[in-house]
C-alpha positions in Angstrom: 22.3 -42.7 -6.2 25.8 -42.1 -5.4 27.0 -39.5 -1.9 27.8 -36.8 -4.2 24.0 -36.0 -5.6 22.8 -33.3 -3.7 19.5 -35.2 -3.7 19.0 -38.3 -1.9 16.5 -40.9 -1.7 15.5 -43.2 1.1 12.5 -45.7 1.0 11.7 -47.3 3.8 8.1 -48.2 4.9 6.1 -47.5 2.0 7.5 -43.5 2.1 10.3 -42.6 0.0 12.0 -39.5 1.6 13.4 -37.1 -0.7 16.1 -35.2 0.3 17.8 -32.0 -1.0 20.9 -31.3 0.2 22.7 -28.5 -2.0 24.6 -26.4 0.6 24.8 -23.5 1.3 20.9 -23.1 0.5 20.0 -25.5 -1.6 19.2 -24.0 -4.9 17.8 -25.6 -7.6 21.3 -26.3 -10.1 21.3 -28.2 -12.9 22.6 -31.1 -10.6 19.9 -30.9 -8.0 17.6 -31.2 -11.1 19.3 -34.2 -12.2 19.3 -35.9 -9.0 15.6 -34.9 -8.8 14.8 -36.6 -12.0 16.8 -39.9 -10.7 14.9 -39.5 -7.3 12.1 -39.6 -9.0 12.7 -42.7 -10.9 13.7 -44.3 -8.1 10.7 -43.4 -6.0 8.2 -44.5 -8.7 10.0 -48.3 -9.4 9.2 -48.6 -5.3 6.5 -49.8 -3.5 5.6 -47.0 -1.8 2.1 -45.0 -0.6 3.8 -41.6 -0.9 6.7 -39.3 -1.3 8.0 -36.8 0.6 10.2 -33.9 -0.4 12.0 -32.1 1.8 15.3 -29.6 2.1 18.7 -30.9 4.5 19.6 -28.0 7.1 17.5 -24.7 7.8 16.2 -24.3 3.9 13.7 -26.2 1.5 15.0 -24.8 -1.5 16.0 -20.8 -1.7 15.4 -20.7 -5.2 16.9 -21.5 -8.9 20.8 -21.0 -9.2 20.9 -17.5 -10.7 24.1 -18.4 -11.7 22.9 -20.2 -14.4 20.4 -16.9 -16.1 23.0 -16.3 -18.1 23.9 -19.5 -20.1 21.1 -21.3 -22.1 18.5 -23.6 -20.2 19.9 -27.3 -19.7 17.8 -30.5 -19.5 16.5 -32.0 -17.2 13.8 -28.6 -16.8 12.3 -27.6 -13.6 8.7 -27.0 -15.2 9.0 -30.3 -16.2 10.1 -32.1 -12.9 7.2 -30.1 -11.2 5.1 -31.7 -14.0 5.9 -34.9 -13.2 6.1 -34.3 -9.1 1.9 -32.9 -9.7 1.3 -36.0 -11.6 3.5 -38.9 -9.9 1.5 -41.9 -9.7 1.6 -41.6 -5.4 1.0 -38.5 -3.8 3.8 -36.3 -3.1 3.8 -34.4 0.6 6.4 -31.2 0.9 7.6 -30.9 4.0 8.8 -28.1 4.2 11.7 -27.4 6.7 12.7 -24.1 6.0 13.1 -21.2 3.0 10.7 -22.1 0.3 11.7 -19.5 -2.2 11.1 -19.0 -6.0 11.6 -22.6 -7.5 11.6 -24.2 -4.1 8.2 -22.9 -3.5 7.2 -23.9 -6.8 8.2 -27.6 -6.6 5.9 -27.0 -2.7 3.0 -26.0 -5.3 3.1 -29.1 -7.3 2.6 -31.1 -4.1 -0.5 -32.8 -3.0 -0.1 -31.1 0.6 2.0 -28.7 2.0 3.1 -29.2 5.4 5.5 -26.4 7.2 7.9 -25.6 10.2 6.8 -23.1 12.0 9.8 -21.0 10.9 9.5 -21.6 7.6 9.6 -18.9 5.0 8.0 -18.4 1.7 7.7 -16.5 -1.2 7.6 -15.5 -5.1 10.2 -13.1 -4.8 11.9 -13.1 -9.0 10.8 -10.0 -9.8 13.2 -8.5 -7.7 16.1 -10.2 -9.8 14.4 -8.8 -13.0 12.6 -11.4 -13.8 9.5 -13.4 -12.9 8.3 -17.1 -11.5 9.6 -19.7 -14.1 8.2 -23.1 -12.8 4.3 -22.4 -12.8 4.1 -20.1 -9.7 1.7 -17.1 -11.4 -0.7 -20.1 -12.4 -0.8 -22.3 -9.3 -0.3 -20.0 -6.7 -4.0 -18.0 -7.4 -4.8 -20.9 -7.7 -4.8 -21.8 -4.2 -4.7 -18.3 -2.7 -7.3 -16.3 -5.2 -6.2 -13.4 -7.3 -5.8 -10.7 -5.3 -3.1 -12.5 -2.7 -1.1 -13.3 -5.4 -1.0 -10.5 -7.3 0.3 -8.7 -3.9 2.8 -11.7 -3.5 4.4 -12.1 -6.5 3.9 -8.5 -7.9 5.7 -7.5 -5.0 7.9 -10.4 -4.7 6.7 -10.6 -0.9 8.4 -13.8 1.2 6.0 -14.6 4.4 6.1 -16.9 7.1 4.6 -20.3 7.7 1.3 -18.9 9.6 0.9 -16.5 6.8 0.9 -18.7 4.4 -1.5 -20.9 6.3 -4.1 -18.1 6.5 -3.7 -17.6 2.6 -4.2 -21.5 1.7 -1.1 -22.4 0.3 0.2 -24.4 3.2 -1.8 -26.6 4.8 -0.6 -27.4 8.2 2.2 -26.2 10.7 4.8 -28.8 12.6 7.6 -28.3 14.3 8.6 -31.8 12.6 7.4 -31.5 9.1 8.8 -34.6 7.5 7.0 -37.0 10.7 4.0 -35.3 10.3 4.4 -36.0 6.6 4.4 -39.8 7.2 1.5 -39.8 9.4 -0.7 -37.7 7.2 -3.8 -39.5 6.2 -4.0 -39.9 3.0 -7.1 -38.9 1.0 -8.4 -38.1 -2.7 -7.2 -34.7 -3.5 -6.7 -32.7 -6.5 -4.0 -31.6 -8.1 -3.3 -27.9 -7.5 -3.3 -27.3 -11.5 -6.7 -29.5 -11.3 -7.9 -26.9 -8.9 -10.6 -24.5 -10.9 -9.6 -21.1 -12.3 -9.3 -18.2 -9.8 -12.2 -15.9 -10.3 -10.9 -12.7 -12.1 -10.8 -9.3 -9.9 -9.9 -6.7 -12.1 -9.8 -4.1 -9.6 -7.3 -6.0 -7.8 -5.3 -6.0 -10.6 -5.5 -2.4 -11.7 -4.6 -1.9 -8.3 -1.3 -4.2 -7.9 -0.2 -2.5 -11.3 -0.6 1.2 -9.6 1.2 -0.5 -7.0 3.8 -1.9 -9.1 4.5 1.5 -10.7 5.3 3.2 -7.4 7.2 0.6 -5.4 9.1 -0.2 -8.8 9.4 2.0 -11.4 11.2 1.7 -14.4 10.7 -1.9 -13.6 9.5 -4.5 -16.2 9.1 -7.7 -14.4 6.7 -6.9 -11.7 4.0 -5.5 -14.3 4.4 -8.8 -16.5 4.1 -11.2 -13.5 1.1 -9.0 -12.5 -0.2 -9.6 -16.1 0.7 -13.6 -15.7 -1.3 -13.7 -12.3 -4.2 -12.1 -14.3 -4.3 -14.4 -16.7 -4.5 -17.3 -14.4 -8.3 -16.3 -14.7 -8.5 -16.3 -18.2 -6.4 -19.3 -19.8 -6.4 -23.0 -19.3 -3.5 -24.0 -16.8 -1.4 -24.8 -20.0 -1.7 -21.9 -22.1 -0.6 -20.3 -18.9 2.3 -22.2 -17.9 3.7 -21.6 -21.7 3.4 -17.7 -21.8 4.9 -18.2 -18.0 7.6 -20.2 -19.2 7.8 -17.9 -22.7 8.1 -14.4 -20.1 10.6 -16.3 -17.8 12.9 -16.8 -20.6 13.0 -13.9 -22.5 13.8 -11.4 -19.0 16.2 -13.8 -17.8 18.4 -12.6 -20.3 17.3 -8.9 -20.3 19.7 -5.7 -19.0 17.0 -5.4 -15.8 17.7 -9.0 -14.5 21.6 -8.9 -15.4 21.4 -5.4 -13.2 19.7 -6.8 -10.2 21.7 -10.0 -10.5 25.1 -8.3 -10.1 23.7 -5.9 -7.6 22.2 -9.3 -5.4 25.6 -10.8 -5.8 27.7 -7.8 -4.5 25.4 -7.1 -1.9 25.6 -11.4 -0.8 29.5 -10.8 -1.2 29.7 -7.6 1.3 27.3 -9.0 3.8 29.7 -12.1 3.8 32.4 -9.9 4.2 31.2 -9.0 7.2 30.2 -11.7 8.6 32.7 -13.6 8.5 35.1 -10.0 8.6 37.9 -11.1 11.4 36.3 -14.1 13.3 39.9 -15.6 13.0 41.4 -11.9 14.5 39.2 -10.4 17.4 36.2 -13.1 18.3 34.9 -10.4 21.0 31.5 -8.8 19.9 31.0 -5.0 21.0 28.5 -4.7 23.8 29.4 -1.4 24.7 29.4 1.6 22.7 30.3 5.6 23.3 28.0 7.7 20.8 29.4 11.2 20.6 26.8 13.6 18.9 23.0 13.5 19.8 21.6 15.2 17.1 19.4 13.5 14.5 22.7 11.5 12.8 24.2 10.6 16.3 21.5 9.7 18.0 20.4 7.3 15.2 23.6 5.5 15.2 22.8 5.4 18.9 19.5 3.8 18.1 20.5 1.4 16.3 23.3 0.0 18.0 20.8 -0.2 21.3 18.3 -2.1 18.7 20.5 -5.2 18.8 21.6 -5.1 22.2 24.4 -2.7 22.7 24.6 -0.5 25.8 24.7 3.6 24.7 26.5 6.6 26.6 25.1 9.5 24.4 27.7 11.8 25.0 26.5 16.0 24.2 28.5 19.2 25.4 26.4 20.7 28.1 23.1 20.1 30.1 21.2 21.8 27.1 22.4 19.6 24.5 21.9 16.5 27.0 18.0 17.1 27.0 18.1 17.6 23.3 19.7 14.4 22.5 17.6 12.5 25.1 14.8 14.0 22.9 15.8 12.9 19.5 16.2 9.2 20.8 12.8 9.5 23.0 11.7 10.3 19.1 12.6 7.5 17.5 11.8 5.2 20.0 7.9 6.9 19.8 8.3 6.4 16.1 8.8 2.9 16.3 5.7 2.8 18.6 3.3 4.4 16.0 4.8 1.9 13.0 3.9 -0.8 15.4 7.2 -1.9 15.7 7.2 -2.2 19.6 4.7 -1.1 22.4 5.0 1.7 24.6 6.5 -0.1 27.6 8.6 -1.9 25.6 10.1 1.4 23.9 10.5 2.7 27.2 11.9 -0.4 29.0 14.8 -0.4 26.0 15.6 2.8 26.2 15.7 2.8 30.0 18.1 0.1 29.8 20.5 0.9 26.6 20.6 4.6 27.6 22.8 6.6 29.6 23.6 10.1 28.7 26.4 12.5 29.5 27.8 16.0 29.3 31.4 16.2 28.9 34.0 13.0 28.5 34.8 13.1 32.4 32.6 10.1 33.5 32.3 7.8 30.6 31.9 3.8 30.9 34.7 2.1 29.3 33.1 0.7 26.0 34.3 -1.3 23.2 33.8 1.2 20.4 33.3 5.3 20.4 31.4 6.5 17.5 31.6 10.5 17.0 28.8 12.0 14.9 29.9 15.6 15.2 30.1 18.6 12.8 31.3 18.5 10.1 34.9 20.4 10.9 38.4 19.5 11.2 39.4 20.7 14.2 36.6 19.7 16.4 36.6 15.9 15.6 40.8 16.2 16.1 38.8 17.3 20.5 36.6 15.2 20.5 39.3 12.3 19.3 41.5 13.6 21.8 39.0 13.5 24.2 38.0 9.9 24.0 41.8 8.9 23.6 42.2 10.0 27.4 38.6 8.4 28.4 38.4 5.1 27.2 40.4 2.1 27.6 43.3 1.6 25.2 41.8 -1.5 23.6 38.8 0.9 22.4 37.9 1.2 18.6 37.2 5.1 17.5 35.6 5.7 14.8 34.6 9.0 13.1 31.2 8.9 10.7 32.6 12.0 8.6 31.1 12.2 5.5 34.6 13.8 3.9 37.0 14.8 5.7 40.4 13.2 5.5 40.4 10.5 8.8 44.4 10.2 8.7 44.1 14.2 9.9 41.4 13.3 12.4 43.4 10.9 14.4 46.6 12.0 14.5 47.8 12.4 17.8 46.1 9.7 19.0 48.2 6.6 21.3 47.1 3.8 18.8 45.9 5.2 16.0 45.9 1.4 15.0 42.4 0.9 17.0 40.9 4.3 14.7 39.1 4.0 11.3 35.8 5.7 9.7 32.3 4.3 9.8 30.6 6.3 7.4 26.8 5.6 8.5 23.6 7.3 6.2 20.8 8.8 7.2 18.8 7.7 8.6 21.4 5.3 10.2 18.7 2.8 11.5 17.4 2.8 8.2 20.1 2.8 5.3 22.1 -0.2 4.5 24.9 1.4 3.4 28.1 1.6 6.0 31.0 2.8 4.1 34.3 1.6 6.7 37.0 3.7 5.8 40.5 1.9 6.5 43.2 4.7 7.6 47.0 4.6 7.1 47.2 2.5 10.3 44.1 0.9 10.7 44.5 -2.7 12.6 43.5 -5.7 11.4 41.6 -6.6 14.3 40.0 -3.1 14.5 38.6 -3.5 10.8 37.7 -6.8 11.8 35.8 -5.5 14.8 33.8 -2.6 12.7 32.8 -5.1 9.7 31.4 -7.6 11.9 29.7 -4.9 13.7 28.4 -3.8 10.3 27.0 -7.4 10.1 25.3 -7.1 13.2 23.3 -4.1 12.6 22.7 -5.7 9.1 24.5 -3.3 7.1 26.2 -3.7 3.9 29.6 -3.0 4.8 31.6 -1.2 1.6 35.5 -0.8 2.3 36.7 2.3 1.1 40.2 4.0 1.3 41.1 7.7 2.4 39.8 10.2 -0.1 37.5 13.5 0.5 34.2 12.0 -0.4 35.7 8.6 0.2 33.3 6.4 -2.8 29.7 8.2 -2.5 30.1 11.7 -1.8 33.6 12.1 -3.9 31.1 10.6 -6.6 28.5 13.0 -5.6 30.2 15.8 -6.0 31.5 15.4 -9.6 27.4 14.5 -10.4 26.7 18.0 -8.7 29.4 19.6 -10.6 28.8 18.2 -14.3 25.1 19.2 -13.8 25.7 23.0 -12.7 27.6 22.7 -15.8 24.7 21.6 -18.0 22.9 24.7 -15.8 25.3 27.1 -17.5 25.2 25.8 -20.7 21.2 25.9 -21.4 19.5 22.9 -18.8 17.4 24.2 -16.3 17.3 22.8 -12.7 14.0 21.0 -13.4 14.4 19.9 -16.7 18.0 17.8 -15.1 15.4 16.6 -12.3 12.9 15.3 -15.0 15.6 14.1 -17.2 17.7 11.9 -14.1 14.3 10.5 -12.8 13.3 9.5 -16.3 16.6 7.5 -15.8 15.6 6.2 -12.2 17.2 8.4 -9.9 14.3 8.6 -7.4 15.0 12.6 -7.3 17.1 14.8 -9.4 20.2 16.4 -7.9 18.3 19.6 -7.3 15.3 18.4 -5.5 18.1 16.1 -3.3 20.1 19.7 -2.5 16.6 21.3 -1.8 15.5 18.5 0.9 18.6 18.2 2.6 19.2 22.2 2.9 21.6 24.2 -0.5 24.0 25.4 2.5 25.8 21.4 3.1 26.9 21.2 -0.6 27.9 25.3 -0.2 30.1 24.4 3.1 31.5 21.6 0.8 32.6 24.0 -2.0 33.9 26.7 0.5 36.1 23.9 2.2 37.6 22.6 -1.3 38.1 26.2 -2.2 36.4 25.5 -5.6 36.1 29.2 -6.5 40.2 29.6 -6.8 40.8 26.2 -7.8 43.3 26.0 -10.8 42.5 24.1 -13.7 39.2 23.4 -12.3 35.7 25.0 -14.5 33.8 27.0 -11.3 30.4 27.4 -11.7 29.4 30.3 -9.6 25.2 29.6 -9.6 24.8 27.6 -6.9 27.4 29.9 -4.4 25.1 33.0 -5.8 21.6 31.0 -4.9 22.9 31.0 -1.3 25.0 34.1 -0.7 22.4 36.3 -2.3 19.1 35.1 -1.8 19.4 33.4 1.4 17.2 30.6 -0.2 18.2 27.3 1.5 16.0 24.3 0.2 12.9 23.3 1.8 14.0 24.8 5.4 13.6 28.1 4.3 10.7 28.2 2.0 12.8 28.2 -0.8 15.9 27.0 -2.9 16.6 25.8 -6.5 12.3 25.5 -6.6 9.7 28.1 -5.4 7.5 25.9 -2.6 3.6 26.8 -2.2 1.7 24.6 0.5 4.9 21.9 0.5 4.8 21.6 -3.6 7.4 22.8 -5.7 7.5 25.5 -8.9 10.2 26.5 -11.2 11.3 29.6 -9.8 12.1 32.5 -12.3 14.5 34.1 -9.8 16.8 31.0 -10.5 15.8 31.2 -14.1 17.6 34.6 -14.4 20.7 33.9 -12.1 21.1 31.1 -14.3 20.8 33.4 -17.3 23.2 35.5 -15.8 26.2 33.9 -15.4 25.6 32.2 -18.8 25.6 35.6 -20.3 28.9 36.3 -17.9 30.6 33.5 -19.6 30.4 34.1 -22.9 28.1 31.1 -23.4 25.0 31.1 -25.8 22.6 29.1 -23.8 21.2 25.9 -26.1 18.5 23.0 -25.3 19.7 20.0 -24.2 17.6 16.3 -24.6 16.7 14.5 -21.4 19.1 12.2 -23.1 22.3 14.1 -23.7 21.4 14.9 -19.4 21.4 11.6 -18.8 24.2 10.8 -20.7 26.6 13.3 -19.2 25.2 13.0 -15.6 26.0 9.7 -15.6 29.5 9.3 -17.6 31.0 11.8 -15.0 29.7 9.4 -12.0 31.3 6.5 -14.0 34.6 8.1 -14.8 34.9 9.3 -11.2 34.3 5.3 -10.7 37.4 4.8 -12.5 39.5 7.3 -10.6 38.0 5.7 -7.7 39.7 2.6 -8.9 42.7 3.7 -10.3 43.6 4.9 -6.8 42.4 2.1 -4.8 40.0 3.8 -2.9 37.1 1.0 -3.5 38.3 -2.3 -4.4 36.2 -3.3 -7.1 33.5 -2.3 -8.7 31.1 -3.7 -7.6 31.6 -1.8 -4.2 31.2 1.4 -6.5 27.8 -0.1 -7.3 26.5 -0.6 -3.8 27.5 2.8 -2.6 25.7 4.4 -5.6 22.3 2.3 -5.3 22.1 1.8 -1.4 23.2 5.2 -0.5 22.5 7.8 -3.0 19.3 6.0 -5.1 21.2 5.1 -8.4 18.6 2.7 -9.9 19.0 -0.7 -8.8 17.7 -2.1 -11.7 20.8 -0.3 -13.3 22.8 -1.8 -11.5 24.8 0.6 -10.4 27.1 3.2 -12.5 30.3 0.9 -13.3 27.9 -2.0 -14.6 25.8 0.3 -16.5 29.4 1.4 -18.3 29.3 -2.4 -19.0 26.1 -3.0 -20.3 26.8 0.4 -22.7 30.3 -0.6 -23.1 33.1 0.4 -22.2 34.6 1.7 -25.3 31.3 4.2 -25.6 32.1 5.4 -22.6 35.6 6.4 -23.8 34.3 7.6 -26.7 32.0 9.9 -24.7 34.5 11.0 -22.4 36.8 12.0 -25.3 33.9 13.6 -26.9 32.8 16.1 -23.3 37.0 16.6 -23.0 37.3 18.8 -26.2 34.3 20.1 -25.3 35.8 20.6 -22.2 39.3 19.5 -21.4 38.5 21.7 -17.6 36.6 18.8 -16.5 37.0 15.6 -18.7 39.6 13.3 -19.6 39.7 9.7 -19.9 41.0 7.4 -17.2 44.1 5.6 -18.3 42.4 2.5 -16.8 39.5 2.9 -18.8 42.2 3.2 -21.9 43.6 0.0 -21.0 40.7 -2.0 -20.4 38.8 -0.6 -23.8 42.5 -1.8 -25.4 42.8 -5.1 -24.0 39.4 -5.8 -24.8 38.6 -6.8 -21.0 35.7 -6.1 -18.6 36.1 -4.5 -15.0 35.5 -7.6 -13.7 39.4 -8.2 -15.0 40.8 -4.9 -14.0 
């Protein structure tokens, strides 16, 4: 063995140690393999009693190198090391020092025991990269565990920890020094796990991981065929099951589902580094003190959720009234947590006790490291409230305003150091969503971007830089959706045919069901402010203005919006159906059917050449950030991948063709990008741009 394997071998007192030591996290590359196989070889010219295979650092092995999906499989194979490991001539301990994850877990199965660290993580999680467990994981796992824990498992792609995995049977003991308690394991007969009999079939376990598997994931392929794998376990000798394993593994590995949820894992592994590491160099001082401005359900989950990781919270509401009601809301989500068994009573109340303060007015505020104002949605109030907090806190303050739109260079003019000012764009529920959209102004700092993405990191965001834009990425994407589908209303569609259509698709609700939850009068305010109604060269839609200035009807809130509502459930509503009809008939247009198809298509070409504007203009620096605003923050499918690499996967020069197609249709609202031009000409990918 030479120092540069990642895997290295010491034997020493009848034990040969195995070591693998692939930083960052150890996966399974085609050199790890390698040094595996000459491990191996190594171990079994010894004279040894046993082997022990363990991980360097705080992982085991996190998995294969998804890196390598794309390119053909290369010799040496992992379901033929794990072979070898299950039938090596001494018995071979895992010692498990940390993540055991897809393949790593897998090479754990193959051992003779299983010995963890208490901290130690598990798991069968491939399906959610699109594809399912490669190395023998649906076969030995039930093995070990039964049927029904692995179909939940590996159906779900659920990672547990150590005593978890104890209680299920595929670890068998708990250390805090795994690899010592590996070489004084006695050593007795044992089978193999592939030796071990068949799992007794349970077919009403597996009808109900499939149910399962439809509503956590659909639209998804990989989690019904690992299901089916698991299943089989009970039926087919252990190698007519590891070949129609192997035989799955390979064919979605290569499919449009695992490329999606590969580029989306990447992106997402590439933001959350950006924020961790976002700065260290610049501003090492974490914030530990925060001004919340705005207690109502938006503001005082920000304030949550910065409490939930230690920060102290001055909630800060306009008058004595709006103090209680804020104090309220948090008491709410505190309870909350309570009932989901998140935390107990007293500890609830001890945190809140302790994080909380909460204030009318600016005129007694701590001096905090960062103000966050989550106020109405106007102009001229956030410029107060800015104002405000520039007199109140301490010069070396970050503000930052969580406006979903408006323009944050207006915001913070006048302030003394506009340099310490940016937008944190939180979702809601903030203690929920990913998503954090930090929005660099004309003169954000360095050291205050710094300072907000490594906040971002803390609350275990995924921290998407955007530039200054109304919408900035999601909600200037969001609006052209909402646009190009009242346009399909006018033309023939019908508010819950585009539903039906876009959740065929994935969306996890149509754009009219989303306006009806969250109330018709936000996306009416938005129009009103943009002045779309006397808009030049801009096609105005009228229906959804008339909806709300005529009937009053307001979504869910009020009983009624683009759906009739009954007892909670919804109805086409034939008062819609005839304003629709109207203003068709007002514009000349003979009203045709559309395909769920043609819906999907349009619906989505407008989100991706908005991508491309996005681009062009430098609002989002890469695509891939497009991606993670649209899946994390407004329920594009993941499994898409987002609506840039979904352009890729059609191809790019369809889309132009499309786009040219809908502009002489409509020349109002289409025309191609010039960057999508250039990239269709140059034959490159966005990846290039």
């Amino acid at each position: 063995m030479t120092d540069q394997s990642p895997v290295l071998v010491v034997v020493e007192d009848g034990v040969a140690l195995i070591t693998i030591d692939n930083p960052p996290v150890n996966v399974t590359s085609h050199a790890v393999r390698e040094g595996l196989v000459a491990a191996l070889d190594k171990a079994e010219a010894a004279d040894i009693e046993r082997v022990i295979l363990t991980g360097a650092g705080r992982t085991f092995v996190a998995g294969a190198d998804a890196r390598e999906f794309s390119a053909p499989p290369r010799a040496p194979h992992l379901p033929d090391i794990i072979a070898r490991i299950e039938r090596f001539p001494v018995p071979v301990i895992a010692a498990i020092n940390g993540a055991a994850l897809g393949g790593g877990l897998e090479l754990a199965l193959a051992c003779r025991w299983r010995i963890a660290a208490p901290a130690a993580t598990l798991g069968l999680p491939e399906v959610t990269l699109g594809v399912v467990p490669g190395a023998g994981g649906t076969q030995r796992l039930p093995r070990l565990t039964g049927l029904a824990a692995a179909l939940s498992l590996i159906g779900e792609g659920r990672i547990v920890g150590a005593a978890e995995a104890q209680r299920l049977g595929f670890v068998d003991a708990i250390d805090d020094d795994p690899v010592a308690s590996a070489r004084r394991l006695p050593l007795s007969a044992r089978p193999a796990t592939g030796d071990l009999p068949a799992p007794a079939a349970d077919d009403a376990a597996v009808e109900a991981a499939r149910q399962q598997a439809r509503r956590r994931a659909p639209g998804q392929i990989a989690p019904l065929k690992a299901i089916d794998l698991v299943a089989a376990a009970a039926q087919l000798p252990l190698a007519e099951g590891l070949a129609e394993e192997r035989k799955a593994f390979l064919a979605l590995k290569t499919s449009d589902q695992a490329a999606a949820l590969r580029h989306v894992f990447f992106a997402e592994r590439a933001a959350a580094g950006q924020g961790r590491a976002g700065g260290a160099e610049i501003r090492r001082a974490d914030v530990r003190s925060a001004v919340v401005v705005g207690g109502g359900t938006m503001g005082a989950s920000i304030a949550y959720a910065l409490a939930g990781i230690g920060i102290d919270v001055a909630l800060v509401e306009t008058d004595p009234a709006a103090v209680e009601r804020a104090r309220a809301n948090v008491a709410k989500l505190y309870d909350d947590a309570v009932k989901r068994g998140k935390t107990t009573p007293e500890a609830a109340a001890a945190d809140r006790d302790a994080r909380f303060t909460f204030h009318a007015g600016y005129d007694a505020l701590p001096a905090a490291d960062i103000a966050i104002e989550a106020a109405f949605e106007d102009l001229d109030i956030k410029r107060r409230i800015f104002a405000a907090l520039d007199a109140a806190l301490p010069e070396t303050a970050v503000l930052a305003t969580n406006t979903s739109y408006l323009d944050v260079n207006r915001i913070f003019e006048g302030l003394r150091n506009p340099g310490r000012a940016l937008g944190l764009h939180f979702f809601s529920p903030a203690h929920v969503m990913k998503l954090l959209e930090v929005v660099k102004a004309r003169e954000t700092s360095p050291e205050t971007l710094a300072t907000a993405l490594r906040l971002g990191a803390r609350l275990k965001k995924i921290p998407v830089l955007a530039g200054v834009c109304d919408g900035f990425i999601g909600n200037r994407i969001l609006t052209r959706y909402r646009q190009t589908t009242d346009i399909l209303l006018i033309e023939g569609a019908s508010p819950w045919q585009v539903d039906a259509a876009l959740r065929g698709f994935g969306m996890a609700m149509g754009p009219y069901e989303v306006q009806d939850l969250s109330g018709l009068d936000i996306a009416y305010a938005n129009r009103k402010r943009l002045g779309w109604k006397t808009k030049p060269d801009f096609r105005y839609i009228p229906i959804a203005d008339r909806v709300v200035e005529e009937t009053g009807r307001l979504g869910r809130k009020s009983g009624a919006g683009w759906y009739d509502y009954a007892d909670g459930k919804a109805s086409p509503s034939t008062l819609i159906e005839s304003i629709v009809a109207e203003e068709s008939a007002k514009a000349g247009i003979i009203r045709r059917n559309f395909s769920d198809e043609e819906i999907v298509a349009r619906a989505t070409t407008a989100m991706i050449e908005e991508g491309f504007r996005i681009l062009e203009e430098g609002i989002a620096g890469k695509a891939a950030d497009i991606d993670l605003v649209l899946v994390h923050g407004y329920a594009f499918p993941r499994w898409r991948g987002g609506p840039m690499h979904h352009a890729e996967r059609i191809g790019l020069a369809e889309i132009e063709r499309r786009i040219e197609a809908f502009a002489a249709a409509d020349p109002l609202s289409w025309s191609v990008p010039e960057m999508l031009r250039g990239l269709v000409r140059e034959g490159r990918g966005l990846d290039e741009a």
